[in-house]
DRENDO-1510 file (C-alpha; in Angstrom, 1 decimal, always signed):
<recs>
REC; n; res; u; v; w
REC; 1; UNK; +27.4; -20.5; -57.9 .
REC; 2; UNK; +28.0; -16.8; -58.2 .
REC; 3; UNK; +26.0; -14.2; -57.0 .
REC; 4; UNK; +23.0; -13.2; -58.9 .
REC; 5; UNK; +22.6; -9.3; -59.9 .
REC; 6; UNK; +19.6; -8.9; -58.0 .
REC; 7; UNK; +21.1; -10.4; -55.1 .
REC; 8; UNK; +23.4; -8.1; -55.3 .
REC; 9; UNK; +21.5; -5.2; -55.6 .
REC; 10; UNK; +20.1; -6.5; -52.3 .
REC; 11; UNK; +23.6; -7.0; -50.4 .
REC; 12; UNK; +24.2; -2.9; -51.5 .
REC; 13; UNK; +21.5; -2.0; -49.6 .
REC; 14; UNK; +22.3; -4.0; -46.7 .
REC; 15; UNK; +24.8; -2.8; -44.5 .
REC; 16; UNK; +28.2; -5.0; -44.1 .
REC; 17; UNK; +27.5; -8.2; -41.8 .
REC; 18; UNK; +29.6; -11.1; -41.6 .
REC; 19; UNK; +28.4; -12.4; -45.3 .
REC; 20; UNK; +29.6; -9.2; -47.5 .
REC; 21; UNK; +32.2; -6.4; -47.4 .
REC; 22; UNK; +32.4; -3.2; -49.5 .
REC; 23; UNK; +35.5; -2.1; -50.6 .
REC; 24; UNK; +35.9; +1.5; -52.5 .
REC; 25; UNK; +38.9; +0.0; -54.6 .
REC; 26; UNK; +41.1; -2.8; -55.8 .
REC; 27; UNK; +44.0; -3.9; -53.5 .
REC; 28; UNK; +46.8; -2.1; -54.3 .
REC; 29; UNK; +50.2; -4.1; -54.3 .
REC; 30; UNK; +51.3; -3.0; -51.1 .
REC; 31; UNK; +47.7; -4.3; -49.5 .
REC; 32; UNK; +48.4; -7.7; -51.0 .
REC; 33; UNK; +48.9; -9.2; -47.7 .
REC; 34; UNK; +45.6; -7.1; -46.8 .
REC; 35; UNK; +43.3; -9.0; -49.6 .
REC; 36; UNK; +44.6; -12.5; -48.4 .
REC; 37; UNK; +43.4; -11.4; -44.9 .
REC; 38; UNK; +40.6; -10.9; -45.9 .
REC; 39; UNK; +39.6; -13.3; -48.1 .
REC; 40; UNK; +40.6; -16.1; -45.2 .
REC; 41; UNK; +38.5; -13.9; -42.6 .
REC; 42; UNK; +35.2; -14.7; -44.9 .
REC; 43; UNK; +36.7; -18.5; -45.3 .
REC; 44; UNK; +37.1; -18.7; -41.2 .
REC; 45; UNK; +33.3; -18.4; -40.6 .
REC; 46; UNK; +31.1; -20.0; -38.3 .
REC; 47; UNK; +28.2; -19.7; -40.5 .
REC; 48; UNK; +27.7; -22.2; -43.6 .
REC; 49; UNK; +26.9; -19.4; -46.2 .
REC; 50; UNK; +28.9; -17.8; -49.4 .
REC; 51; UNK; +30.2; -14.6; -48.4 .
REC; 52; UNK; +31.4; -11.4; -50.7 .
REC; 53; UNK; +33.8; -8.7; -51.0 .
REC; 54; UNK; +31.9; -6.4; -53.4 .
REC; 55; UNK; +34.5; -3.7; -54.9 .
REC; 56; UNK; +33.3; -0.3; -56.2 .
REC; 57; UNK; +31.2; +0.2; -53.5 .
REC; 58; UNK; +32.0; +2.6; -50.4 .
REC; 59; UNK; +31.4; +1.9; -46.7 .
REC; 60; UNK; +28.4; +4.4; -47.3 .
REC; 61; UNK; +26.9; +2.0; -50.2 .
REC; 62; UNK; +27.6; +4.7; -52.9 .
REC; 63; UNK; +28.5; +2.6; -56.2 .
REC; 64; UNK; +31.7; +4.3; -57.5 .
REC; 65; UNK; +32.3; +1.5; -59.4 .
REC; 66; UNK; +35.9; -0.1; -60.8 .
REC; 67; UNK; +36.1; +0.5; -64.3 .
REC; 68; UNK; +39.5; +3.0; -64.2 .
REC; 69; UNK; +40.9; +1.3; -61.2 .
REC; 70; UNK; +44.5; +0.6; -62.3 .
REC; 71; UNK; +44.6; -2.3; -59.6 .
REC; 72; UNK; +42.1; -4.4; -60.6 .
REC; 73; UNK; +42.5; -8.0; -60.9 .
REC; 74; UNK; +40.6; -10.9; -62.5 .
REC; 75; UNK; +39.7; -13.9; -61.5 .
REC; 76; UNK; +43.3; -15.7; -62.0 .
REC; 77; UNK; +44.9; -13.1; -60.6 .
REC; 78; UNK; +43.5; -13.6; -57.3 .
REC; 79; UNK; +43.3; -17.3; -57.9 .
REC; 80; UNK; +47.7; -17.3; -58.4 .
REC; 81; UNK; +47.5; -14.8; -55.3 .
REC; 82; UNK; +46.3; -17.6; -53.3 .
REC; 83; UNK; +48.5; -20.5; -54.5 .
REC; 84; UNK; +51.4; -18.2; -54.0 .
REC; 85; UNK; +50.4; -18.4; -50.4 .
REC; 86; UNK; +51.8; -21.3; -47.8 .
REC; 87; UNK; +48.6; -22.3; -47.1 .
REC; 88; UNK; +48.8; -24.6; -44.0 .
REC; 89; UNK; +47.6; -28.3; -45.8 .
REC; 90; UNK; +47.7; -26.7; -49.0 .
REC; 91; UNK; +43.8; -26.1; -49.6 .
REC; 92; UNK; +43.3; -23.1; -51.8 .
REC; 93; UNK; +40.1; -21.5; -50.5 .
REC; 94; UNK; +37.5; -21.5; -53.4 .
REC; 95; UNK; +36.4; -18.4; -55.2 .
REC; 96; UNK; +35.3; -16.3; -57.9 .
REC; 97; UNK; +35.4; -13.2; -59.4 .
REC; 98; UNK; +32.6; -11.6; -61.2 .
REC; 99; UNK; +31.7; -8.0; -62.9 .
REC; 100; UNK; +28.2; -6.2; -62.6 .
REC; 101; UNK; +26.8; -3.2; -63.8 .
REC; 102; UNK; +24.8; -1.2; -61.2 .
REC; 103; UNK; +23.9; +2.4; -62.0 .
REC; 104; UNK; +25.6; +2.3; -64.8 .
REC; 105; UNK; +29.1; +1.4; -63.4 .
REC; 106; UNK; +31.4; -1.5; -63.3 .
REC; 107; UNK; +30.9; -3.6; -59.9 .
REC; 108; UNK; +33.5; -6.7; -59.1 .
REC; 109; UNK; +32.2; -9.1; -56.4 .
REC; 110; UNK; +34.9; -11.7; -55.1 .
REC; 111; UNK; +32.5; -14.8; -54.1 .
REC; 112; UNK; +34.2; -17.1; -51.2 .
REC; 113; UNK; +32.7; -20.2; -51.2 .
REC; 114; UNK; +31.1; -21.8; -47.8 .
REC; 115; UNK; +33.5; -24.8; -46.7 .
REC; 116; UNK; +33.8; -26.8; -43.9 .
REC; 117; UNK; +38.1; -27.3; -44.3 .
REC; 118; UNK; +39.2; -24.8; -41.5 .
REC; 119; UNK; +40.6; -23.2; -40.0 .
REC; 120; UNK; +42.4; -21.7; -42.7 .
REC; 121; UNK; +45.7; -20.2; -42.0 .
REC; 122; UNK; +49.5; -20.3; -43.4 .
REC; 123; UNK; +52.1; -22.7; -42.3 .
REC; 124; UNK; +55.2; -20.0; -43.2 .
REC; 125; UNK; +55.4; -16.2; -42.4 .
REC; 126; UNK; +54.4; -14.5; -45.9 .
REC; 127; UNK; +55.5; -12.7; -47.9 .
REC; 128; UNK; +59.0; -13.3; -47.6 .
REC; 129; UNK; +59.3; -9.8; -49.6 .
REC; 130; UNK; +57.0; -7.7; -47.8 .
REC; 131; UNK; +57.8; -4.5; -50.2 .
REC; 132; UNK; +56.0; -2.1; -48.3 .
REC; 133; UNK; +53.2; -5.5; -47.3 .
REC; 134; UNK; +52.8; -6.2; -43.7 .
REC; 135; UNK; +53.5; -9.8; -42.8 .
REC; 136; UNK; +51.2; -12.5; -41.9 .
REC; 137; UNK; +52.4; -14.9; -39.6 .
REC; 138; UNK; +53.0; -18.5; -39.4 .
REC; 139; UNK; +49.7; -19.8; -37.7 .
REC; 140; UNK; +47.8; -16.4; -37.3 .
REC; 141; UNK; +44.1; -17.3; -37.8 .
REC; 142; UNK; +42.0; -14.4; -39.3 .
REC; 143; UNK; +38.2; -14.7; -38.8 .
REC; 144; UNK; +34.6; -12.2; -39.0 .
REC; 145; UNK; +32.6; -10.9; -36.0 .
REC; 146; UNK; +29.8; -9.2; -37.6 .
REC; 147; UNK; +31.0; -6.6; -39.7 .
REC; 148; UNK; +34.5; -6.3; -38.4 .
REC; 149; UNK; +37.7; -8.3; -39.6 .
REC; 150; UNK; +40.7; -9.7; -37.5 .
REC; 151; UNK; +43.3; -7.4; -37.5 .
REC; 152; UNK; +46.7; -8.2; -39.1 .
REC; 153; UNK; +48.7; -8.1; -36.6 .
REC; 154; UNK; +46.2; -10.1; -34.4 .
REC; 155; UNK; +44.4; -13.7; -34.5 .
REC; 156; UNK; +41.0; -15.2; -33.9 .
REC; 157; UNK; +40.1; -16.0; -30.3 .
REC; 158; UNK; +40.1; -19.6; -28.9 .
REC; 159; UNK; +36.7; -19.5; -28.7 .
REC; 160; UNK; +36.6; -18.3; -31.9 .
REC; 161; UNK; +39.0; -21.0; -33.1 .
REC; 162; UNK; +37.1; -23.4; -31.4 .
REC; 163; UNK; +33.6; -22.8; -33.6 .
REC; 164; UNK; +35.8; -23.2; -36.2 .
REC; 165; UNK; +37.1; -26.8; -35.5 .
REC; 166; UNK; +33.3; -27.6; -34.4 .
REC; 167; UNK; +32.1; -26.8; -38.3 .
REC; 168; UNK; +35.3; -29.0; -39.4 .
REC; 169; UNK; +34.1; -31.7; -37.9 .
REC; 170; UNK; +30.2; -31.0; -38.3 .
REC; 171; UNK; +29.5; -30.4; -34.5 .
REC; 172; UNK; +27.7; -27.6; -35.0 .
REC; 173; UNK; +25.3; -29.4; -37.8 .
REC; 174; UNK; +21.2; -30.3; -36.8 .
REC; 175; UNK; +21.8; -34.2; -36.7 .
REC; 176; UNK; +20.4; -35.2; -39.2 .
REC; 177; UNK; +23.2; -32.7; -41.7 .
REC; 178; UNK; +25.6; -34.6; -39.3 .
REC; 179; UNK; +24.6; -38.2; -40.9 .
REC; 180; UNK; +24.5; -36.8; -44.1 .
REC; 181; UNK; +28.1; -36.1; -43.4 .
REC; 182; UNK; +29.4; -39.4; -42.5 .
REC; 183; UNK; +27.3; -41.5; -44.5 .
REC; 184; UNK; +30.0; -39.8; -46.9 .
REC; 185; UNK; +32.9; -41.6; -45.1 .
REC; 186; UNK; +32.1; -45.1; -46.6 .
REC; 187; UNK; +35.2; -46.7; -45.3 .
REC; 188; UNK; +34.2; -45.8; -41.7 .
REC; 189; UNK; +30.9; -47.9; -42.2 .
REC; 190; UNK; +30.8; -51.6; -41.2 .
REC; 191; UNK; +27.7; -54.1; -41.8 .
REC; 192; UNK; +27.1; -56.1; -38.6 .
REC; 193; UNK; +24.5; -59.1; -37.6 .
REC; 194; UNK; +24.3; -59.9; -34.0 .
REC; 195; UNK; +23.3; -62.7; -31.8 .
REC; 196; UNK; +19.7; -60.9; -31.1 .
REC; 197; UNK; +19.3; -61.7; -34.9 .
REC; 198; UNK; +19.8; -57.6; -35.6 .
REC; 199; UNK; +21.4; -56.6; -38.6 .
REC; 200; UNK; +22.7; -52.9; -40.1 .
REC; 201; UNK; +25.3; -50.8; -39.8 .
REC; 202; UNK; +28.1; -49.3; -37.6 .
REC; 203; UNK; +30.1; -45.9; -38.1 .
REC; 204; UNK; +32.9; -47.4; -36.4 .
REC; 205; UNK; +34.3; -43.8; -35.6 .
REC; 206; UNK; +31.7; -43.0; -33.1 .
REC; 207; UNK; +29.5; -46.1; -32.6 .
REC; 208; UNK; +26.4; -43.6; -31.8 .
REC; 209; UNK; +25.7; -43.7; -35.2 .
REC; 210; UNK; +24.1; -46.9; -35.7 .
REC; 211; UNK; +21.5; -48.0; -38.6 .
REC; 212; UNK; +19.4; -51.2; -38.4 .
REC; 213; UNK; +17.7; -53.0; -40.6 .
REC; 214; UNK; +14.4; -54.7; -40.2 .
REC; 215; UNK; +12.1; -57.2; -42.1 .
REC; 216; UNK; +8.2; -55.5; -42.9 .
REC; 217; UNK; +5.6; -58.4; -42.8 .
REC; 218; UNK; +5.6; -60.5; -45.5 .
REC; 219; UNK; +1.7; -59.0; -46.9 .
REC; 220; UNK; +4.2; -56.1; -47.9 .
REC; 221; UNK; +6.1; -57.9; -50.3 .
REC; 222; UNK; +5.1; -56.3; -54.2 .
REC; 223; UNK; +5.8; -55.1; -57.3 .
REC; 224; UNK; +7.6; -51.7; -58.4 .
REC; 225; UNK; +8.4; -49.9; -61.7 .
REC; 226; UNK; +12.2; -50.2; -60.7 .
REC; 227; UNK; +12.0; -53.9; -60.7 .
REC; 228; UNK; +10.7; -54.5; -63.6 .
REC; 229; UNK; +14.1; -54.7; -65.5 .
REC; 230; UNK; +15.2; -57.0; -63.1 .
REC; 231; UNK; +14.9; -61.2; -64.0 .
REC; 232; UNK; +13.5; -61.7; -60.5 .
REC; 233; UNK; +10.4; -58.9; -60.3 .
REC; 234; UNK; +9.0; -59.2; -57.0 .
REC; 235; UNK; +10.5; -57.4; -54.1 .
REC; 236; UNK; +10.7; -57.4; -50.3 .
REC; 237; UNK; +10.4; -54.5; -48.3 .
REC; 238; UNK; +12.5; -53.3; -45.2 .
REC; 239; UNK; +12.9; -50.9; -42.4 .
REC; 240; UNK; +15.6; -48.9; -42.3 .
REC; 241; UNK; +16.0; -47.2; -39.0 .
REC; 242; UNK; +19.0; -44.4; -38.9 .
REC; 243; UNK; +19.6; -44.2; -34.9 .
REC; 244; UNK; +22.1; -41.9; -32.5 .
REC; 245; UNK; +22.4; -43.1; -29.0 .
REC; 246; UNK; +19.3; -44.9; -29.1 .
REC; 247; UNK; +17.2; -42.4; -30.8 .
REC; 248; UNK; +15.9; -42.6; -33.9 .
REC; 249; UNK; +16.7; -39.4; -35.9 .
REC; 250; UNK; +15.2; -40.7; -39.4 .
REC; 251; UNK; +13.5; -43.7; -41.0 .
REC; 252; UNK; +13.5; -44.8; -44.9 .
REC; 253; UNK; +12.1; -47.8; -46.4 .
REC; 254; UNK; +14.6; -50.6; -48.0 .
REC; 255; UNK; +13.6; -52.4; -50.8 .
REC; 256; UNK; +15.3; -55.9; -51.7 .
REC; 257; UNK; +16.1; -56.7; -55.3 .
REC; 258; UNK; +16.3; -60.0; -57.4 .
REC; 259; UNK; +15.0; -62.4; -54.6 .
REC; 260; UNK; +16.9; -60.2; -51.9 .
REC; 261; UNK; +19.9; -60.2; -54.0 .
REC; 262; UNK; +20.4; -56.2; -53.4 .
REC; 263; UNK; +19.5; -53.7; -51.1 .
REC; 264; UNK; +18.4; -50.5; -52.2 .
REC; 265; UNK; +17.2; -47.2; -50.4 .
REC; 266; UNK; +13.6; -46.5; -52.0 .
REC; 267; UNK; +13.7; -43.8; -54.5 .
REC; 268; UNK; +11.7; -40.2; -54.3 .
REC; 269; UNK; +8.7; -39.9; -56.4 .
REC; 270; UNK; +8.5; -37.0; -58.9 .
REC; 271; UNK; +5.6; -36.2; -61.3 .
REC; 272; UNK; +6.1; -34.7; -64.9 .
REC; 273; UNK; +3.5; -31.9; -64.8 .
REC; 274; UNK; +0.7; -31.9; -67.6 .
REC; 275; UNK; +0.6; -35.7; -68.2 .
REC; 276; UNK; -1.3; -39.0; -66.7 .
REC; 277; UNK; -3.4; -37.4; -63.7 .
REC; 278; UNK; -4.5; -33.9; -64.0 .
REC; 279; UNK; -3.8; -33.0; -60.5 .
REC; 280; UNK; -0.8; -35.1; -60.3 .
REC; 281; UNK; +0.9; -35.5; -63.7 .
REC; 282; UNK; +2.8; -38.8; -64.7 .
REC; 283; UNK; +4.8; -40.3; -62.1 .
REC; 284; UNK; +8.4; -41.9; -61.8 .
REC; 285; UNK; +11.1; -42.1; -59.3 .
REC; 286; UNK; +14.1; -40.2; -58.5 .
REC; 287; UNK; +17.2; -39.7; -56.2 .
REC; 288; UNK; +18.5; -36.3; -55.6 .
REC; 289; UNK; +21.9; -36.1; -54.6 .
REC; 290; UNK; +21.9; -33.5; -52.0 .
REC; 291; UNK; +19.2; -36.0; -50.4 .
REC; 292; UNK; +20.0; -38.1; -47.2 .
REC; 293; UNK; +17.8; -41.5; -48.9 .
REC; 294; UNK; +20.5; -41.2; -52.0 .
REC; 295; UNK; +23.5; -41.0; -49.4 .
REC; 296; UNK; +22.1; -43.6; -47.4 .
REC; 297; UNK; +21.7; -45.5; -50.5 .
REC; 298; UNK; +25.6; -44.6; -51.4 .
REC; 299; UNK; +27.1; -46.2; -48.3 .
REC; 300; UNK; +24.9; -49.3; -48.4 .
REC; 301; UNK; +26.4; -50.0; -52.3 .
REC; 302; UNK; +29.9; -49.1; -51.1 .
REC; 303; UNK; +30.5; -50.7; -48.0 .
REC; 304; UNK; +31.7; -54.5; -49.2 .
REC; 305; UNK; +29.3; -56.7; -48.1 .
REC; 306; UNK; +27.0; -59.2; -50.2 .
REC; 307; UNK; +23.6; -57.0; -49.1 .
REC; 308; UNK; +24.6; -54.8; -51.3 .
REC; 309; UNK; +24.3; -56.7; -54.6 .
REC; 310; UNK; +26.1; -56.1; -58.1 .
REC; 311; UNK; +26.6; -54.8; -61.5 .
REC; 312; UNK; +23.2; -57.5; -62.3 .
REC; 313; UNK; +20.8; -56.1; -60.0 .
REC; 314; UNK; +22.3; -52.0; -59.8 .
REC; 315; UNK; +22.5; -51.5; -63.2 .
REC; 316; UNK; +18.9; -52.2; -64.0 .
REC; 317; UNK; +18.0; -50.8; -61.0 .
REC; 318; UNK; +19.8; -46.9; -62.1 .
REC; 319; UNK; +18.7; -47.3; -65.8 .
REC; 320; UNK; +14.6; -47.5; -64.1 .
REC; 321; UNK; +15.2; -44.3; -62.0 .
REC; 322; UNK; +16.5; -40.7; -62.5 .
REC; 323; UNK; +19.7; -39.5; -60.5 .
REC; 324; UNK; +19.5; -35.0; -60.4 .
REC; 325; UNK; +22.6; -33.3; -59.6 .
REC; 326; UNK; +20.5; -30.7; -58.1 .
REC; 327; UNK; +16.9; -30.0; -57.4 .
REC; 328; UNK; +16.7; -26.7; -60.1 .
REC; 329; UNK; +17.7; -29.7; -62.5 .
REC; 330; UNK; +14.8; -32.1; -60.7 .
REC; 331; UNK; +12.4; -28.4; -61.6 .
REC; 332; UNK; +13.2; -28.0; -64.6 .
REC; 333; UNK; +13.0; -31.5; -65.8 .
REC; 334; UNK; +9.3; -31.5; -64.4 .
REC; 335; UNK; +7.8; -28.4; -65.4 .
REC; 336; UNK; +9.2; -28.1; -68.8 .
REC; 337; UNK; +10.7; -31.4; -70.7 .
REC; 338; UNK; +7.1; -31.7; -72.0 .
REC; 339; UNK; +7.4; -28.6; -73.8 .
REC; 340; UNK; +11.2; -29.3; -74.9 .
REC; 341; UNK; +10.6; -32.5; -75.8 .
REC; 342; UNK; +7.0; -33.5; -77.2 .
REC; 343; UNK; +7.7; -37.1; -77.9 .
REC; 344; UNK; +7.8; -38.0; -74.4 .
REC; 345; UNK; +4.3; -38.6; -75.0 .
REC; 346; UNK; +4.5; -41.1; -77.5 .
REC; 347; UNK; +7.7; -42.7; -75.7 .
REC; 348; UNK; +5.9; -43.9; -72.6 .
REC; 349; UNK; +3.1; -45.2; -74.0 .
REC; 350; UNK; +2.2; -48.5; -73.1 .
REC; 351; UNK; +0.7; -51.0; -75.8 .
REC; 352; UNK; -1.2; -54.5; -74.6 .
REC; 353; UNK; +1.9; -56.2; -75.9 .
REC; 354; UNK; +4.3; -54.4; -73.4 .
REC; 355; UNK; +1.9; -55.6; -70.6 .
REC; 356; UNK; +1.8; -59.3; -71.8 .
REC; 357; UNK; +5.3; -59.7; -72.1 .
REC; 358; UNK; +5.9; -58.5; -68.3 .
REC; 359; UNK; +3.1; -60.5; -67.2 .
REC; 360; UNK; +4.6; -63.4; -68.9 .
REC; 361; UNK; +7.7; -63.5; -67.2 .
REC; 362; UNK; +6.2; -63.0; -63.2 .
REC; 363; UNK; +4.5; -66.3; -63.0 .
REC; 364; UNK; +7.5; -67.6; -61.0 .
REC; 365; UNK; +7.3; -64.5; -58.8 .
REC; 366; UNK; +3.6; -64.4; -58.4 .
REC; 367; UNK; +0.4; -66.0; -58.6 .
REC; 368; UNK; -2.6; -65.4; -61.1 .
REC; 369; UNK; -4.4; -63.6; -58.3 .
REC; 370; UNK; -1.8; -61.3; -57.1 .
REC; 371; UNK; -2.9; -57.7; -57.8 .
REC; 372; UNK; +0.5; -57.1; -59.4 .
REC; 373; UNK; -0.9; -59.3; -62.5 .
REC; 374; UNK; -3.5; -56.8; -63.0 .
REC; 375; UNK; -3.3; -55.0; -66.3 .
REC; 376; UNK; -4.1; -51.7; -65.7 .
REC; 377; UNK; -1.5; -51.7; -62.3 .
REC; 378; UNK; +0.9; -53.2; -64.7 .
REC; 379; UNK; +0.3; -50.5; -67.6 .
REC; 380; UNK; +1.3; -47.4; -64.5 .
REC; 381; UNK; +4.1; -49.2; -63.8 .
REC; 382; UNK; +5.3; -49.6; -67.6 .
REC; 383; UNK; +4.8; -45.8; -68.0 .
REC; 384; UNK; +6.5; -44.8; -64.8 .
REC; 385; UNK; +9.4; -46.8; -65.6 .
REC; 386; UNK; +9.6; -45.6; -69.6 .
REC; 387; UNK; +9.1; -41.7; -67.9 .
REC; 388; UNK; +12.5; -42.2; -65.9 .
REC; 389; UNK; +13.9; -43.7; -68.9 .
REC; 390; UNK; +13.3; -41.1; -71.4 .
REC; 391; UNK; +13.7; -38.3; -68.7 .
REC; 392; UNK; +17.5; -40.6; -68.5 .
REC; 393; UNK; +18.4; -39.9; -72.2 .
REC; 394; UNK; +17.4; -36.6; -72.1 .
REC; 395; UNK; +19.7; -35.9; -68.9 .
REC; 396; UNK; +22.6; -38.1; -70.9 .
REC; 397; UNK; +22.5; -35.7; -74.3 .
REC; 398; UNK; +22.1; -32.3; -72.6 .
REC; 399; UNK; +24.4; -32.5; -69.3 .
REC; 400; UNK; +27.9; -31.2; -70.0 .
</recs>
């Protein structure tokens, strides 16, 4: 995402650090080489922030802005720059280019995006053409310390090279960022069961990442809004311990589907605000994608192995809860679908008939004196699930 204008206006007040640049001018042709520097300078960073060569703007912070600068480039311009480059495993560094008006003048801000594929150098001397460019050589590693960029006739450091191989490979991540990481690399997960009766998972790359699954007591076993679509209601509950070397770094709950059928990671809860409870709002649950439950959740459906269930239980299971790309999606959904969409009201509403039917089909899962049964814990349950369902369509007809 680009920078925001008042951001911005905050970065020209800063002096340069090793997130932003000022630049007086565009690149002139002859500099080309100079611009690809240092674009791969803010790429090569230790740091896991978006950094920004603001243009217009003089070492001093004075906005002289761009607006008659006969080498200004857009966007694509920089963009076929790159490609034109001999990029060393061919990943074009990710940017963009946008203009802002600050005292009246024209400000461009190149945005390179934070990524972990470094280091980023070229594989061939370039250009092959110089015309008055200096060269960059095959394997020359440019990187930022503090305000100051590698020189272009010199390269990064080894110990700067090596804090660059460490983000690569997420050595320089809090641990639990680490196991967000390779619960990403599904086909490096294995399911295991062992002679001790244990059973979970193994990241076969480095067998410190373990995760084990264990039974709760059976008094635990219940009812939830996201089984309700299922044939098979009640569930079974389950520990889900994610360990390295031993310790334990996190711990989610499991839930079993369709008379343990499936496996699922329990979902978030999130409240629509100005409905059910005052203080709380009305209720349903959620995964976030950026969260380590829905990544966790991710390699357990991926990773081929029966615990994991199918199309019969999943489906059901996604239609009863909401999935957010992001969590200003997840904040707007909950502070202002009831203003942008006033029928939610009258969606989720839950009539005696919609609790007789459901009560109808549990009497193979429970008994007549199972709480679940009760019709008022059946009626929040109906209303959670009809929330994520309507909150569901809405998502459908409004994403891109």
């Amino acid at each position: 995402m680009s920078i925001s204008r008042e951001e911005l206006m905050q970065l020209i007040q800063t002096p340069e650090d090793e997130m932003h640049d000022f630049k007086r001018e565009w690149y002139k042709s002859t500099k080309t080489s100079e611009l690809i520097k240092d674009i791969f300078s803010f790429v090569n960073t230790s740091h896991h922030d978006d950094c920004y060569l603001i243009i217009g703007v003089t070492d001093d912070q004075d906005c002289v802005g761009v607006l008659e600068d006969e080498n200004r480039k857009n966007q694509q311009m920089v963009i076929d720059t790159l490609r034109q480059c001999p990029i060393s495993g061919g990943v074009i560094p990710k940017i963009s280019v946008d203009t802002y008006t600050v005292d009246e003048k024209e400000i461009d801000v190149i945005t390179i995006y934070d990524t972990d594929e470094l280091p980023v150098f070229l594989s061939q001397d370039y250009p092959k053409n110089p015309k008055g460019n200096k060269i960059i050589h095959a394997g020359q590693i440019f990187t930022r310390n503090k305000d100051v960029n590698t020189g272009i006739v010199s390269t990064a450091s080894f110990g700067q090279t090596e804090v660059l191989w460490k983000k690569r490979m997420g050595l320089d991540l809090p641990i639990k960022q680490r196991y967000g990481r390779v619960l990403s690399e599904v086909q490096n997960w294995e399911y295991f069961e062992n002679r001790r009766n244990e059973c979970g998972y193994v990241y076969t790359v480095d067998p410190d990442f373990v995760i084990m699954l264990e039974d709760m007591d059976e008094d635990r076993d219940e009812l939830m809004a996201f089984s309700l679509n299922l044939f098979r209601k009640r569930i079974n509950t389950c520990h889900i311990d994610l360990m390295f070397r031993n310790v334990l770094v996190d711990s989610f709950n499991g839930v079993f589907l369709d008379s343990r059928n499936a496996l699922v990671v329990m979902p978030d809860m999130g409240f629509v605000e100005g409905m059910g409870e005052p203080l709380t709002g009305q209720s349903y649950y959620y995964y976030l994608k950026s969260n380590l439950n829905y990544k966790l959740q991710m390699m357990i459906q991926k990773v081929p192995h029966g615990i994991a269930g199918g199309c019969e239980q999943l489906r059901p299971f996604y239609e009863s809860v909401v999935l957010y790309n992001e969590e200003s999606e997840k904040e707007e959904i909950e502070h202002n679908i009831l203003a942008k969409e006033p029928s939610i009201e009258e969606e989720i509403d839950v009539s005696e008939d919609d609790i007789k039917k459901q009560i109808d089909a549990m009497w193979a899962d429970f008994s007549e004196e199972d709480d679940a049964l009760k019709p008022s814990n059946i009626e929040g349950m109906l209303r959670q699930l009809k929330t994520a369902q309507f909150i569901n369509q809405y998502l459908s007809s409004t994403r891109d």
